[in-house]
KEPATI-894597 format. One record per atom (N, C-alpha, C, O): residue in three letters; x, z, y. Coordinates in steps of 0.2 Angstrom, whole numbers, plus 5000, padded with zeros to 4 digits. Layout:
<pts>
ALAXZY;...
</pts>
This chain:
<pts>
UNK519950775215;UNK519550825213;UNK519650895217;UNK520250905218;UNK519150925219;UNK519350985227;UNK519351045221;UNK519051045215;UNK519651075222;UNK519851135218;UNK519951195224;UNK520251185229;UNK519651245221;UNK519751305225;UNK519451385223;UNK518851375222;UNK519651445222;UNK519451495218;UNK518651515222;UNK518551535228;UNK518351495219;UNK517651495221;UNK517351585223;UNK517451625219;UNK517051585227;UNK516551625229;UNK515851635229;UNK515551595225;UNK515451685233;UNK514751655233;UNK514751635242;UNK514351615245;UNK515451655243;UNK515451635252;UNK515551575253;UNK515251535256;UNK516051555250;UNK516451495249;UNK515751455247;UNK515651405250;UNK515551475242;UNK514851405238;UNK514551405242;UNK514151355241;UNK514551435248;UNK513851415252;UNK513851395258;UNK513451395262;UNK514551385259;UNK514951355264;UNK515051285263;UNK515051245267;UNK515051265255;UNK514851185255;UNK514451145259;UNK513951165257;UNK514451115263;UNK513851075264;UNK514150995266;UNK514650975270;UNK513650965262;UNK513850895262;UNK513350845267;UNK512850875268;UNK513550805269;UNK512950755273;UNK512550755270;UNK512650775264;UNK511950725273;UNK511350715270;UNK511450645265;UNK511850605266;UNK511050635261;UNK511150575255;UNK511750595252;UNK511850575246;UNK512450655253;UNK512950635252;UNK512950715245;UNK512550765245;UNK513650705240;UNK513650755237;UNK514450775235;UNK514850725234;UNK514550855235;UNK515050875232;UNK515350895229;UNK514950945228;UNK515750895224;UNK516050925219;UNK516650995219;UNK517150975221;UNK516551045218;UNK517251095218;UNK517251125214;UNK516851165211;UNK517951115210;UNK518151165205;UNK518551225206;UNK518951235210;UNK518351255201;UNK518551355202;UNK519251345199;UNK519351315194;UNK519551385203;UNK520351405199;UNK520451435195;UNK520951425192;UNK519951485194;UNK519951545189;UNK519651525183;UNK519751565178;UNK519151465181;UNK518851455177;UNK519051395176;UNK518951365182;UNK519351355171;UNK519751275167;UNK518851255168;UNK518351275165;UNK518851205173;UNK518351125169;UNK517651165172;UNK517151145170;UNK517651205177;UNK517051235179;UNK516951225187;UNK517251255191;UNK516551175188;UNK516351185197;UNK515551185199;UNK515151195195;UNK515451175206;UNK515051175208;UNK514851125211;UNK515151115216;UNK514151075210;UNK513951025212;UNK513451045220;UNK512951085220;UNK513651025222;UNK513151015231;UNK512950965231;UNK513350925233;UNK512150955231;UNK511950895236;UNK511350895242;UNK510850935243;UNK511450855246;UNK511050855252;UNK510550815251;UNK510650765248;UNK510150825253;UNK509450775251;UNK509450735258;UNK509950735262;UNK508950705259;UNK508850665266;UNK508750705272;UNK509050715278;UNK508250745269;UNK508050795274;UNK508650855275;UNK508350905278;UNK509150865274;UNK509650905273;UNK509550965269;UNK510050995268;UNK509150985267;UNK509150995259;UNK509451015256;UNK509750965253;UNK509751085253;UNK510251075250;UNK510251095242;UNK509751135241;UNK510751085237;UNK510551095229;UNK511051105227;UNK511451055227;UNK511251155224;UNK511751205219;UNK511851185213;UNK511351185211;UNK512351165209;UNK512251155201;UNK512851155200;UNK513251125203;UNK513051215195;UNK513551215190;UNK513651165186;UNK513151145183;UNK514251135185;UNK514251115181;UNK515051125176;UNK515551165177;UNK515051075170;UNK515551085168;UNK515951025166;UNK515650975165;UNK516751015165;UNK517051005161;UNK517451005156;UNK517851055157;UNK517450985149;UNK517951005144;UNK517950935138;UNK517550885139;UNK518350925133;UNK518550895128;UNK518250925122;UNK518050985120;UNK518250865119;UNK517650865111;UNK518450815107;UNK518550755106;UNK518950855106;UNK519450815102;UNK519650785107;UNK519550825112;UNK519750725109;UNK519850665114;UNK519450645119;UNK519550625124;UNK518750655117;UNK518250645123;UNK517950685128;UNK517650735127;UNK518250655133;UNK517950695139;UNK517250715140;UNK517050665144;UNK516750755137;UNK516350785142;UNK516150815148;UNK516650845152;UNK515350815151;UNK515250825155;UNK514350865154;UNK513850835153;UNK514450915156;UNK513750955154;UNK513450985161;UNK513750995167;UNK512951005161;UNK512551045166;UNK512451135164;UNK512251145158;UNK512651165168;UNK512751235165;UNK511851275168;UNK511451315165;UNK511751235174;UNK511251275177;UNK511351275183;UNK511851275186;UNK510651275187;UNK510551285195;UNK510951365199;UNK511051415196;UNK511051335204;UNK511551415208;UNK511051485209;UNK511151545210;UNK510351445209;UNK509951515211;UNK509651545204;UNK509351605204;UNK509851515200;UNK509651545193;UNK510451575189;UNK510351595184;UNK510751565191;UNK511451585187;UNK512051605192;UNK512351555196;UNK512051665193;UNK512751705196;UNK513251645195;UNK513251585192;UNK514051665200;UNK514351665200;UNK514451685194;UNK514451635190;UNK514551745190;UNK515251785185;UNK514751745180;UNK515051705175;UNK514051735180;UNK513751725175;UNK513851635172;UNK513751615166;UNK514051615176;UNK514151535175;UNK514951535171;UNK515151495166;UNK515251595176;UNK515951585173;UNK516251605166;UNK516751575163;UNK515651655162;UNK515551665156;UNK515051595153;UNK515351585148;UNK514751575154;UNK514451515148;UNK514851465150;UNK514751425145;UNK515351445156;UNK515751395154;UNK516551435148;UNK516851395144;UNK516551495149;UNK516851525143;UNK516951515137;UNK517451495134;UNK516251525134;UNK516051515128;UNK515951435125;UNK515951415120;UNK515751395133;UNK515651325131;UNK515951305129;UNK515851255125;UNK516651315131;UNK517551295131;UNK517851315125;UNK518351285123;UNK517651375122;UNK517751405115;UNK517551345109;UNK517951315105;UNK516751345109;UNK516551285105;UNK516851225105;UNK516951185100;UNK516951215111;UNK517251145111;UNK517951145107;UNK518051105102;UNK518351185108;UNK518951185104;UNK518951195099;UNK519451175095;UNK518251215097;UNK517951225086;UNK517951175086;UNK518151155081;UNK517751125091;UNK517651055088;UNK516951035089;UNK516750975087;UNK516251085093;UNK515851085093;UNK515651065100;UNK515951085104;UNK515151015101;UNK514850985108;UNK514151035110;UNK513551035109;UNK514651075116;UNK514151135117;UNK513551065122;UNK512951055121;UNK513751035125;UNK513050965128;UNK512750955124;UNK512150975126;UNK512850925117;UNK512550885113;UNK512050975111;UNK511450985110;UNK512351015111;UNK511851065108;UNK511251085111;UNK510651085108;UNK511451105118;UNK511151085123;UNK510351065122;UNK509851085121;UNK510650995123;UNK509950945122;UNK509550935117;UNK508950915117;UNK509950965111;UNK509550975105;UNK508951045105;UNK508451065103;UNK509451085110;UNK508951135112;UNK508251105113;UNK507751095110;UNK508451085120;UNK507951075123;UNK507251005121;UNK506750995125;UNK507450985116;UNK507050935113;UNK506750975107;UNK506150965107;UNK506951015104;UNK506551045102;UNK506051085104;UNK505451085103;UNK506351125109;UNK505951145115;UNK505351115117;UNK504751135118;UNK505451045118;UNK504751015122;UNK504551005117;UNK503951025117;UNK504750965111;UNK504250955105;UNK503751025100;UNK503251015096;UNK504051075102;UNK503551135099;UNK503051175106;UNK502651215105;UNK503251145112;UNK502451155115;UNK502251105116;UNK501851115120;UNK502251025115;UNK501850965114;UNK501550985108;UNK501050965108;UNK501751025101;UNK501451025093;UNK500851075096;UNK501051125097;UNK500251075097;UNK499851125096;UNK499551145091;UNK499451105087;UNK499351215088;UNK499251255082;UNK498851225079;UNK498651245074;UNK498751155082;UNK497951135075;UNK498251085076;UNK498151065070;UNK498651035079;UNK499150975074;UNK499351025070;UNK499151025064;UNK499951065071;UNK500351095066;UNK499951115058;UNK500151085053;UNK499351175060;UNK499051205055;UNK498951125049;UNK499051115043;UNK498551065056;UNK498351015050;UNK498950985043;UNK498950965037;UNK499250985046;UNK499950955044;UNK500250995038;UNK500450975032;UNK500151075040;UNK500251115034;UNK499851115028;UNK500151115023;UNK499151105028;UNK498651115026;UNK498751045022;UNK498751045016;UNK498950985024;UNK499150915021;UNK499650915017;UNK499550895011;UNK500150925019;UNK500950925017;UNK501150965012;UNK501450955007;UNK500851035014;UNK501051105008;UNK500551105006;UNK500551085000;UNK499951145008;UNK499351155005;UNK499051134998;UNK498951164993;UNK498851055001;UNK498451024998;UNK499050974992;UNK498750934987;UNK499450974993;UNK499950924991;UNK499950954983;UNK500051004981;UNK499750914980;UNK499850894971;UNK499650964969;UNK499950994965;UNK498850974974;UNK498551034969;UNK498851114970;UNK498651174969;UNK499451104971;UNK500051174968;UNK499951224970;UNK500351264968;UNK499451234974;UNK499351304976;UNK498551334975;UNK498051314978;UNK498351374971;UNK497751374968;UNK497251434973;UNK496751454972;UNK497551444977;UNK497251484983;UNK497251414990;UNK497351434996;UNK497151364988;UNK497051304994;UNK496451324996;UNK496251305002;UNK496051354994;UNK495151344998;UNK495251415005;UNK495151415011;UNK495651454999;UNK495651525004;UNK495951515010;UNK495751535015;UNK496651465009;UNK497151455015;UNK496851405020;UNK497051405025;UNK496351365020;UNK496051335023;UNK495551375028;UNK495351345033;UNK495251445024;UNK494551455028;UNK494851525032;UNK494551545037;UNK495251545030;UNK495651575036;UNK495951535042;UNK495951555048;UNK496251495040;UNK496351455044;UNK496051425050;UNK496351415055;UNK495351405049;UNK494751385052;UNK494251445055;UNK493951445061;UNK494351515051;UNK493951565053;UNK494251605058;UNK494051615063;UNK494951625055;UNK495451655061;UNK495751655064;UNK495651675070;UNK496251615062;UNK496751575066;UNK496651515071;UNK497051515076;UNK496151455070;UNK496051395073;UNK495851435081;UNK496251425086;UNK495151465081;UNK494751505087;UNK495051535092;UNK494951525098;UNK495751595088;UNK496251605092;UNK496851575095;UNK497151585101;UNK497051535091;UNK497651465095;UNK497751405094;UNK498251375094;UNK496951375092;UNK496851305090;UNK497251275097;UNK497651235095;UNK497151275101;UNK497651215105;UNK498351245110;UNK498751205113;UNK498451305109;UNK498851315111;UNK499651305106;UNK499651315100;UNK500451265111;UNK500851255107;UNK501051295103;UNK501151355104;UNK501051285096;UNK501451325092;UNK502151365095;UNK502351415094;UNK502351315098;UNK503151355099;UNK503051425104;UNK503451465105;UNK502451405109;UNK502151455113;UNK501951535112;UNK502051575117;UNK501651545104;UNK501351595099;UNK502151645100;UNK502751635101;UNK501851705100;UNK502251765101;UNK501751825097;UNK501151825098;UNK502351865092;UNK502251925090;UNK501751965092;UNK501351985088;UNK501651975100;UNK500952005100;UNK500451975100;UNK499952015100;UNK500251885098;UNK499751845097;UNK499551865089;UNK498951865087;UNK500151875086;UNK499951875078;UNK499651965078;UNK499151965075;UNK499852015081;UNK499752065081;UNK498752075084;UNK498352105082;UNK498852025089;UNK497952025091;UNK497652005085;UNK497352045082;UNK497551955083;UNK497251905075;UNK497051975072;UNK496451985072;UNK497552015071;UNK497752055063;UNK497252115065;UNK496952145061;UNK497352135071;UNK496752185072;UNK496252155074;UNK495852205073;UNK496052115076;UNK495252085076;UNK495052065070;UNK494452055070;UNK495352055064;UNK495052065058;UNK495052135057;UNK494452155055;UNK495252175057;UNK495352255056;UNK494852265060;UNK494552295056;UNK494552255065;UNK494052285069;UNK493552255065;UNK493052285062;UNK493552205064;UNK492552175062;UNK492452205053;UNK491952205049;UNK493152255052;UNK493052305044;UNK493252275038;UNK493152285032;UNK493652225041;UNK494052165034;UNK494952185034;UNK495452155033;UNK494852285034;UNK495652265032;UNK495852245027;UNK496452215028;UNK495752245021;UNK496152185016;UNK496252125020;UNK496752105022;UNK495852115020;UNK495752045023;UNK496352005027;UNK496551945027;UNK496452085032;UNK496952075037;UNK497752065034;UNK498152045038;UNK497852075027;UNK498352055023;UNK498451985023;UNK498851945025;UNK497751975019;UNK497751885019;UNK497851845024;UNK498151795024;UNK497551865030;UNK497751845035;UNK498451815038;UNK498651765039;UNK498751895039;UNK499651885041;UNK499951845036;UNK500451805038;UNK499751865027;UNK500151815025;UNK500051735024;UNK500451695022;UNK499351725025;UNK499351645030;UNK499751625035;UNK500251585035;UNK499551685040;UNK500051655046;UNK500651655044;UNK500951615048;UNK501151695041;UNK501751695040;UNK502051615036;UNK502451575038;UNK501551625031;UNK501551565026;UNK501951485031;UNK502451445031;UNK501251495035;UNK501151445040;UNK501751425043;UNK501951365042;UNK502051485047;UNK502551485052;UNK503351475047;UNK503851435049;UNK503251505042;UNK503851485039;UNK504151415037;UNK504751385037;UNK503251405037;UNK503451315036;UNK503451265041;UNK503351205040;UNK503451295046;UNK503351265054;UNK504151285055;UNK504351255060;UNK504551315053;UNK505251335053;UNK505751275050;UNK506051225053;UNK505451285043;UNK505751245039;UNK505651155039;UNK505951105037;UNK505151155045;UNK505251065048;UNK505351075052;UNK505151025055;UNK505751125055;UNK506051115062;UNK505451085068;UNK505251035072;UNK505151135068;UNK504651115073;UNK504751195077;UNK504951195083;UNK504751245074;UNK504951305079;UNK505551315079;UNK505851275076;UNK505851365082;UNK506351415080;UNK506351475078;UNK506951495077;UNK505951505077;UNK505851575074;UNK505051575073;UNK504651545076;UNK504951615069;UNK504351645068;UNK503851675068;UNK503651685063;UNK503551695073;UNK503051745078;UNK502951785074;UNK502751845076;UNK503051785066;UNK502751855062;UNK503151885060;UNK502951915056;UNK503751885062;UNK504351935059;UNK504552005062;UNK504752025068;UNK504352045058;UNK504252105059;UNK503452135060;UNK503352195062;UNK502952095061;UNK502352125060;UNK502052165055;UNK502152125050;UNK501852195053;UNK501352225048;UNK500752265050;UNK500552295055;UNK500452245042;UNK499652275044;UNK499452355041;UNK498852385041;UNK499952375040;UNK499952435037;UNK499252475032;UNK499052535031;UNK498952405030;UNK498252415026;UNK498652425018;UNK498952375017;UNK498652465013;UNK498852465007;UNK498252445003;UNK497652455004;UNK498452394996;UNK498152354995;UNK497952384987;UNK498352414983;UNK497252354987;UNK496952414980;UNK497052364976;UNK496952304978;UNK497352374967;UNK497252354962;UNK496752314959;UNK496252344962;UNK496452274955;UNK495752274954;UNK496152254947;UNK496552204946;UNK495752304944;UNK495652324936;UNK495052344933;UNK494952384928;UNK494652294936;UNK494052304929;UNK493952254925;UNK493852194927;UNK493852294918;UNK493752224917;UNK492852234911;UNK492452284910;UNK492752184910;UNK491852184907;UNK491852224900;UNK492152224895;UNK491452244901;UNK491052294892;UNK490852254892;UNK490852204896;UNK490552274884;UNK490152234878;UNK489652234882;UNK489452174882;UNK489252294886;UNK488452294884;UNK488452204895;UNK487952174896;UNK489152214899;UNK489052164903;UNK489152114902;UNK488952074906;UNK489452084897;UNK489752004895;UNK488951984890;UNK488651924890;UNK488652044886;UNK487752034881;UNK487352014888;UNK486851994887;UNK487552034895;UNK486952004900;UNK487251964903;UNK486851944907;UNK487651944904;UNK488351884908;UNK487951814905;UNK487551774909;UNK488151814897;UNK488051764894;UNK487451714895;UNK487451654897;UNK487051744894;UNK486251704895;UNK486151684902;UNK485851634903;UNK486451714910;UNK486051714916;UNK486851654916;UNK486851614921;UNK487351644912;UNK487851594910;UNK487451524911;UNK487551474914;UNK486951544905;UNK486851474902;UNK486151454910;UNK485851394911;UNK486051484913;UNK485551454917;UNK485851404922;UNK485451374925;UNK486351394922;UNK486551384929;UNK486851294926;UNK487151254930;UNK486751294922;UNK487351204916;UNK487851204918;UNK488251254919;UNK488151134919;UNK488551104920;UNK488851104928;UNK488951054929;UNK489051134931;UNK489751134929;UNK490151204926;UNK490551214922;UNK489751234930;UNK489651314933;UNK489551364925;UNK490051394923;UNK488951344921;UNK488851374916;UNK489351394909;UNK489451444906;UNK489351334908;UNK490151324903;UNK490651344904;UNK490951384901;UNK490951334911;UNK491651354914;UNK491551434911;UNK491851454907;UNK491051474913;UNK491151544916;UNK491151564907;UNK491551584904;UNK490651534905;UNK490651544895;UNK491451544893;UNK491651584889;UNK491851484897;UNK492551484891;UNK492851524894;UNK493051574891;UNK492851544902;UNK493251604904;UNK493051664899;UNK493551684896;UNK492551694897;UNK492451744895;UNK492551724886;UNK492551764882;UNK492651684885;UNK492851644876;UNK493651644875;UNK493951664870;UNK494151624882;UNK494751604880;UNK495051704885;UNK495651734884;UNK494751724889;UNK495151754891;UNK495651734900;UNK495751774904;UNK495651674899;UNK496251634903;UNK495951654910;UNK495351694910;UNK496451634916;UNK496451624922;UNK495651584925;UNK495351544922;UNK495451604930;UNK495051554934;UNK495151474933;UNK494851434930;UNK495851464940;UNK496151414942;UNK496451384932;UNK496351324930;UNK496651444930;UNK496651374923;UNK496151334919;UNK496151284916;UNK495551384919;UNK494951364914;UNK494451294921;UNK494151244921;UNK494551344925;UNK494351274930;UNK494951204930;UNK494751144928;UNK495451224931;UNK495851154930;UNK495951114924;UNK496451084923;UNK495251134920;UNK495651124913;UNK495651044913;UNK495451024918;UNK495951004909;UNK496150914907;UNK496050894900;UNK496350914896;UNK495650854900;UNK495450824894;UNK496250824890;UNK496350844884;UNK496850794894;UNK497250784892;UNK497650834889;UNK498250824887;UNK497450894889;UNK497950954888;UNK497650984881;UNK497851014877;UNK496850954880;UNK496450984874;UNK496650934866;UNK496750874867;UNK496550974860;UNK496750954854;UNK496150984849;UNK496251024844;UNK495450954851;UNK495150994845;UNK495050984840;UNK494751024836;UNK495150944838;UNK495450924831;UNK495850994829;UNK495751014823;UNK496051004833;UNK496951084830;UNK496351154834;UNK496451214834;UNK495951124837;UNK495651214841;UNK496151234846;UNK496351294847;UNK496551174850;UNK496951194854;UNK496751184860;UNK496351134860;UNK497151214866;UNK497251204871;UNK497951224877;UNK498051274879;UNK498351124877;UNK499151174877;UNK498951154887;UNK498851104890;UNK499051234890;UNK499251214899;UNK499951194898;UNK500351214894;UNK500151154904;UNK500551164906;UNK500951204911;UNK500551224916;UNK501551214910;UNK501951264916;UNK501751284923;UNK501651334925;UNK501551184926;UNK501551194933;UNK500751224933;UNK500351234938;UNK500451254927;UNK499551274930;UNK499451324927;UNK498851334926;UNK500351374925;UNK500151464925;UNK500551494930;UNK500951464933;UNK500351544930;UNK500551594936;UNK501251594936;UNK501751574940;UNK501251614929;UNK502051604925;UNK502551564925;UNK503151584924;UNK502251494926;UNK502651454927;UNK502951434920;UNK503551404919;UNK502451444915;UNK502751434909;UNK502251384904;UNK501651394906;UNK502451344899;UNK501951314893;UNK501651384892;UNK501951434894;UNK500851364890;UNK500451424888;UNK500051384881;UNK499751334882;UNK500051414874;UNK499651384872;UNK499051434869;UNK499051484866;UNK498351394871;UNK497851454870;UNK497351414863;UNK496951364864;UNK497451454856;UNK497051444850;UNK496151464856;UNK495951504860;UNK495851414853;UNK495051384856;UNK494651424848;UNK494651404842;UNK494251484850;UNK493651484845;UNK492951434846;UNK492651424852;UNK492851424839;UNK492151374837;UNK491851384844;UNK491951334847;UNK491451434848;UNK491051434852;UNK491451394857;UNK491151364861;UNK492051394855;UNK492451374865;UNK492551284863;UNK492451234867;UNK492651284857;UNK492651224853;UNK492151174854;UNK492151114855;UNK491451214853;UNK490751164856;UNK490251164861;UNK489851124862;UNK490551214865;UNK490551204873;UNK490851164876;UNK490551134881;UNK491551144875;UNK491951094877;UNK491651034873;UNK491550994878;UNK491451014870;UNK491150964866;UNK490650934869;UNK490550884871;UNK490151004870;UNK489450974875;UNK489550954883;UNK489050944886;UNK490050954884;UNK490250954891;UNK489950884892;UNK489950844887;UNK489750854898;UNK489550784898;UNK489950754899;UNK490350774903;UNK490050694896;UNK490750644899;UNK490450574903;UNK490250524901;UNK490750624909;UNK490350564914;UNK491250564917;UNK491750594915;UNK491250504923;UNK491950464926;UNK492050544930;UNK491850554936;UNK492450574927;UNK492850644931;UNK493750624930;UNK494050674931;UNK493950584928;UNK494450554927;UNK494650614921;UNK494350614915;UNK495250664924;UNK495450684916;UNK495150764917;UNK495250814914;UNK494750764922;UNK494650854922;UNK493850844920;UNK493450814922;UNK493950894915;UNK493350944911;UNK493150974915;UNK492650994912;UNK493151004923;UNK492551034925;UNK492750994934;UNK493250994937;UNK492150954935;UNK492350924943;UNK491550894944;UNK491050884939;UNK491550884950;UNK490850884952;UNK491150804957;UNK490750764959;UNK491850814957;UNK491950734963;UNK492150694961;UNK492150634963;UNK492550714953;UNK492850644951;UNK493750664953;UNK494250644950;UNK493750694958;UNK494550674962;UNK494750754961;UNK495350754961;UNK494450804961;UNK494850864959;UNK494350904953;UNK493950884949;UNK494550984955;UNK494551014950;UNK494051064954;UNK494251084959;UNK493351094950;UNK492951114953;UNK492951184957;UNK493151234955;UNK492751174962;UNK492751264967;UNK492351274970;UNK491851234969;UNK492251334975;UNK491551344976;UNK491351394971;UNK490751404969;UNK491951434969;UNK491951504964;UNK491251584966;UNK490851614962;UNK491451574975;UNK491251634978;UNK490651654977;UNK490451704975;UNK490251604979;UNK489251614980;UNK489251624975;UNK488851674974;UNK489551594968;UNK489151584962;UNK489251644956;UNK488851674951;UNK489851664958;UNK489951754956;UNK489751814958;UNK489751864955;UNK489451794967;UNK488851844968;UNK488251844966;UNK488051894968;UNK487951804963;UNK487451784963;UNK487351814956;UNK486751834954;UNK488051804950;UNK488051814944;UNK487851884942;UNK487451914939;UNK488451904946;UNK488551974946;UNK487852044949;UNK487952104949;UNK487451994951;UNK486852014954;UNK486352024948;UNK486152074945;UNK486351954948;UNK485951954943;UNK485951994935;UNK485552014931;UNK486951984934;UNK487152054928;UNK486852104929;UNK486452124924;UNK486852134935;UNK486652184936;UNK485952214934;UNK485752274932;UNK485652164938;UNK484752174937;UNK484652164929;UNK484152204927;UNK484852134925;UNK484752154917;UNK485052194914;UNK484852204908;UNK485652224917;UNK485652284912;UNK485252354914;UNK485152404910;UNK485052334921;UNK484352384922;UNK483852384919;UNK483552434918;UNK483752334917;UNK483152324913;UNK483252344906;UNK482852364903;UNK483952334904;UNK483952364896;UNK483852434897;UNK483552474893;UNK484352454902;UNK484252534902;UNK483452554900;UNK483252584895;UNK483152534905;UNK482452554905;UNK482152534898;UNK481552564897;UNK482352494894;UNK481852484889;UNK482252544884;UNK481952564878;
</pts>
């Protein structure tokens, strides 16, 4: 093995025959030299590399090309490689773990990855009751912007553009929901080891977010009721027990034959379908009691409001506009009378 306290005069003073290649190690650095080779054409090629032990076994690692990494600069990462190794860690094997991950998150493109979230986390055993919204951001904002580009590609200014081009089109709330999709996302493009970091760390939208605390008078729940009853099954009844029980959306929609007892005027949720995470038990009045009764029992398996049979009814948005339009227009008219 040629040893000799390397330079950058000395490194470039190597030259080997053509086909042929060199090795030389530095005096000043244990297990570090310089690879030379000549190609056919006389060609010549620079590489660091390394020597060191993992307990008993010899390694053998590549630190970097001569035109990409100083002299001093090699002679520090064969340092630190030499440190690990004495912890007992295989700076190679690390290495290569790098870099397969590396290839594998710019092979993942944002719309494999998104789909895969969307499958795995999202959609998985119902458990997130905002699945429709995390979907249509997804498709509305996010896909347009870096459907085919690699996820591991995406950088802090990409998430930064998204967040003000919603803010520009007058959707800054919006632009909350937004970033916390994409963070969502990315967190869990982490957590399987598909990135290494998160492109939204440290982003914000500096939109503050309003409260919403209204809740219905007597004289809008007396026009609610009736423009309720126009709309039937599935829509009609749901919105009657929301306004009879009080409860959540996502509960009184998800409601289950199997959780009701009217016989007892009950209805027990369970844990995994309040906010709280807690048994909820809600006493059912007569009205709430034969609305649930006149429900049609057609094959919806065990859910009380579903239009497919396999989930639980959505498609909330239009039909709240529509309601609340029409609330509107009737208490107009009572006014006037």
């Amino acid at each position: 093995m040629a040893t000799q306290s390397l330079t950058e005069k000395s490194i470039l003073a190597i030259k080997p025959a053509p086909k042929q290649r060199l090795e030389v190690y530095d005096t000043k650095t244990a297990g570090m030299g310089i690879r030379v080779s000549a190609s056919a054409n006389g060609r010549i090629t620079r590489t660091w590399v390394l020597l060191f032990r993992v307990g008993r076994r010899l390694r053998r690692m590549t630190l970097g090309r001569y035109d990409e990494l100083s002299l001093d600069e090699a002679r520090t990462e064969a340092a630190e490689a030499r440190l690990k190794a004495r912890k007992g860690f295989d700076p190679a094997e690390e290495r290569r773990q790098r870099q397969r991950e590396q290839e594998r998150a710019q092979s993942e493109t944002f719309r494999a990855v998104s789909e895969r979230f969307l499958r795995q986390y999202v959609r998985r055993d119902k458990k997130l009751r905002s699945a429709d919204e995390y979907e249509r951001i997804i498709d509305f904002d996010l896909l347009p912007a870096w459907g085919d580009r690699p996820i591991g590609s995406l950088t802090r200014r990409d998430v930064i553009d998204v967040i003000e081009a919603v803010k520009d089109r007058g959707a800054p709330t919006m632009a909350n929901r937004v970033l916390a999709v994409a963070r969502k996302l990315s967190n869990w493009a982490v957590s399987q080891d598909l990135i290494a970091h998160s492109p939204c760390v440290g982003v914000r939208t500096d939109v503050p977010e309003t409260k919403r605390d209204h809740f219905l008078k007597d004289d809008e729940i007396r026009a609610l009721w009736p423009e309720a009853e126009t709309y039937g099954y599935p829509f009609g009844p749901l919105i009657q027990l929301l306004l009879l029980t009080g409860q959540r959306l996502s509960e009184v929609a998800g409601m289950r034959w199997s959780e009701l007892a009217l016989d007892k005027a009950e209805w027990h949720i369970p844990p995994e379908r309040t906010k709280a995470k807690r048994a909820l038990l809600v006493p059912l009045s007569r009205p709430a009691v034969a609305i649930i009764k006149d429900v049609p029992k057609i094959d919806r398996r065990d859910f009380v409001f579903s239009t497919t049979g396999e989930s639980a009814v959505s498609g909330f948005s239009k039909v709240k506009r529509h309601l609340h339009g029409k609330m509107l227009t009737a208490l107009k008219k009572q006014a006037k009378e």
